[in-house]
C-alpha positions in Angstrom: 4.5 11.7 -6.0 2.0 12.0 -3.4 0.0 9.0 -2.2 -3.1 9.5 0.1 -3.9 6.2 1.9 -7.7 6.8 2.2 -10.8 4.6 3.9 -13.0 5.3 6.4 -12.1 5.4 10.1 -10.3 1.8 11.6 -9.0 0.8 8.3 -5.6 1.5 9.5 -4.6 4.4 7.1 -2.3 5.9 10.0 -0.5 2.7 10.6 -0.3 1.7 6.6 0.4 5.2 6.0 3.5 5.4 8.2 5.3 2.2 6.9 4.4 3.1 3.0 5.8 6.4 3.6 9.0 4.7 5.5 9.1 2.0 2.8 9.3 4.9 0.1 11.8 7.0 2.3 9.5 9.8 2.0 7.6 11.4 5.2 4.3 10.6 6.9 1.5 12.8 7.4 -1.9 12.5 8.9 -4.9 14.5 7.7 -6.6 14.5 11.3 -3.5 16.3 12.5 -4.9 19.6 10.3 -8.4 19.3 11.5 -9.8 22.4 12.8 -10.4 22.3 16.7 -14.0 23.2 16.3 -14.3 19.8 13.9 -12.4 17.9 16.4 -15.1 18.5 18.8 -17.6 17.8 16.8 -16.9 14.9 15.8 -15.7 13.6 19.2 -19.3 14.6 20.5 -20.6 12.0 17.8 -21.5 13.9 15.0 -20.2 13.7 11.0 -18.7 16.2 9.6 -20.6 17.9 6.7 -19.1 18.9 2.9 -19.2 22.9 4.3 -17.2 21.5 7.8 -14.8 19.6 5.6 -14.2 22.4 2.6 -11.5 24.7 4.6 -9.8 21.7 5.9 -9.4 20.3 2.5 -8.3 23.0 0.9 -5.8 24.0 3.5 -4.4 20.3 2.7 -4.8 20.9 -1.2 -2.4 23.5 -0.4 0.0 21.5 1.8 0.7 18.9 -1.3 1.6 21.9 -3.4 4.5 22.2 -0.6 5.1 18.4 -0.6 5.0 17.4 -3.7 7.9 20.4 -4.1 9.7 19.0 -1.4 9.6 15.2 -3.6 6.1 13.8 -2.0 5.7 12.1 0.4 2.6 9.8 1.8 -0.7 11.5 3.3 -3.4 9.5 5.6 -6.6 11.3 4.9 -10.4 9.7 4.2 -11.3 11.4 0.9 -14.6 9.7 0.9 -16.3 10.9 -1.8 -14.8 11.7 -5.2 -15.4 15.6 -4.9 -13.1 15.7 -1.9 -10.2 13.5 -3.6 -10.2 15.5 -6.9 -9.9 18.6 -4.8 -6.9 17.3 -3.0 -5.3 16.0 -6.6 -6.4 19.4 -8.1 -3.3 21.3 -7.0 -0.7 18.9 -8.8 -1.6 17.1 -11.8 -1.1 14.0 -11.9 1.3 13.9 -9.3 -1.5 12.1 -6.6 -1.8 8.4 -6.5 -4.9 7.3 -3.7 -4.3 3.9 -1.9 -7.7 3.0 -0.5 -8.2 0.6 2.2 -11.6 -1.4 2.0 -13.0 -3.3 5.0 -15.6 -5.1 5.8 -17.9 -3.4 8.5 -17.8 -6.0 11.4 -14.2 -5.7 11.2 -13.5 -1.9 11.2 -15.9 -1.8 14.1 -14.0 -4.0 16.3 -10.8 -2.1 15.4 -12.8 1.0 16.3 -13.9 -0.5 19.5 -10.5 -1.5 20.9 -8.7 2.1 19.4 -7.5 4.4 22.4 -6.9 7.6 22.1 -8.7 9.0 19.4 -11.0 11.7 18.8 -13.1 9.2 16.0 -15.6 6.6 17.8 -17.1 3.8 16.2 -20.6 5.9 16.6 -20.0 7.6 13.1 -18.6 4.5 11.3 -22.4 3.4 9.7 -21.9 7.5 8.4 -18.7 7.0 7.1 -19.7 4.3 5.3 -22.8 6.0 3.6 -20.5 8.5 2.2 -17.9 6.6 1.1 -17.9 6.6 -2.3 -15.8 3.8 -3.7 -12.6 5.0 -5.7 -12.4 3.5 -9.4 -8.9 4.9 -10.1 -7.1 4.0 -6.6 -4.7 1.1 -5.7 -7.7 -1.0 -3.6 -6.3 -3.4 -0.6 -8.3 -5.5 1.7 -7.4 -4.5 5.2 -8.0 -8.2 6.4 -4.2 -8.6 5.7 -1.4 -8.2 7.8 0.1 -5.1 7.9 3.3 -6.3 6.0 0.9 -7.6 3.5 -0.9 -5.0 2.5 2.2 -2.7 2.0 3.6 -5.0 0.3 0.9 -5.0 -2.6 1.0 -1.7 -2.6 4.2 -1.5 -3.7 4.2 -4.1 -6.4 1.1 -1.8 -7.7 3.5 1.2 -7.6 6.3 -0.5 -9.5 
C-alpha cells in the first residue's frame, strides 16, 4: 500500500510522513525531494507553481509508486492539492493508494511556516496553496492541531 500524507505547505506532512512510514516499517519519501531545479527556484523566488510546472513532476512520481508499491509500499509526503493531481498519482496502481490529508487552520500553518528553516517553500505562497487546495472526500482527514504522536496515532486506527 502506498499512503501519500498530503496538505498544503507547514502542515507537517514531512514530519507525519516519516513516523507513519517508521510506524508501518515501510520507507519515507518526500515529494519536494523530485522537484525539478527549475521549480525549486521558482517557487523559492515566491511564485506558485502552475498545473503545466507540476505535470512532469507528477508523473515522474506516478511512476515512482509503480516501483514502490512493487517493492511493498511505503509512505509518500507530497501536496496533491487538487483532485486531478491525486488521481494521477493513484492512476498507476489501482487501488493500492490510500491519501492521509492534514487540514489546518491558516493562522496556524503560517506560524509553522514562519518559524521553518531551511526550506525552499515560504509562507508567501500559503494564501495560494490554500486557493487550490481542493479538499479530499475519500482521504483519512486529521487536524494538525494535535501532537505529533496524536495524529499518527489516528491514522492508524483508520488504517486498521
Amino acid at each position: 500500500m502506498i499512503y501519500i500524507v498530503m496538505g498544503v505547505s507547514g502542515c507537517g506532512k514531512s514530519t507525519v510522513g516519516a513516523k507513519l512510514a517508521e510506524q508501518l516499517s515501510v520507507p519515507f519519501y518526500d515529494a519536494d525531494d523530485y522537484h525539478f531545479p527549475e521549480s525549486i527556484a521558482k517557487m523559492a523566488g515566491g511564485t506558485a507553481l502552475t498545473d503545466e510546472d507540476r505535470k512532469p513532476w507528477l508523473n515522474f512520481l506516478a511512476k515512482k509508486i509503480v516501483e514502490w508499491q512493487a517493492a511493498g509500499g511505503c509512505v509518500l509526503a507530497c501536496s496533491s492539492l487538487k483532485q486531478v493531481y491525486r488521481d494521477l498519482l493513484s492512476s498507476t496502481t489501482e487501488g493500492s493508494v490510500k491519501f492521509v490529508y492534514l487540514q489546518g487552520d491558516k493562522d496556524l500553518l503560517l506560524s509553522r511556516l514562519t518559524n521553518r528553516e531551511s526550506h525552499f517553500m515560504g509562507s508567501t505562497l500559503l494564501e495560494s496553496q490554500l486557493q487550490t487546495l481542493e479538499v479530499p472526500l475519500d482521504a483519512i482527514t486529521v487536524s494538525v492541531a494535535l501532537a505529533v504522536d496524536d495524529i499518527i496515532a489516528h491514522i492508524l486506527k483508520k488504517i486498521n
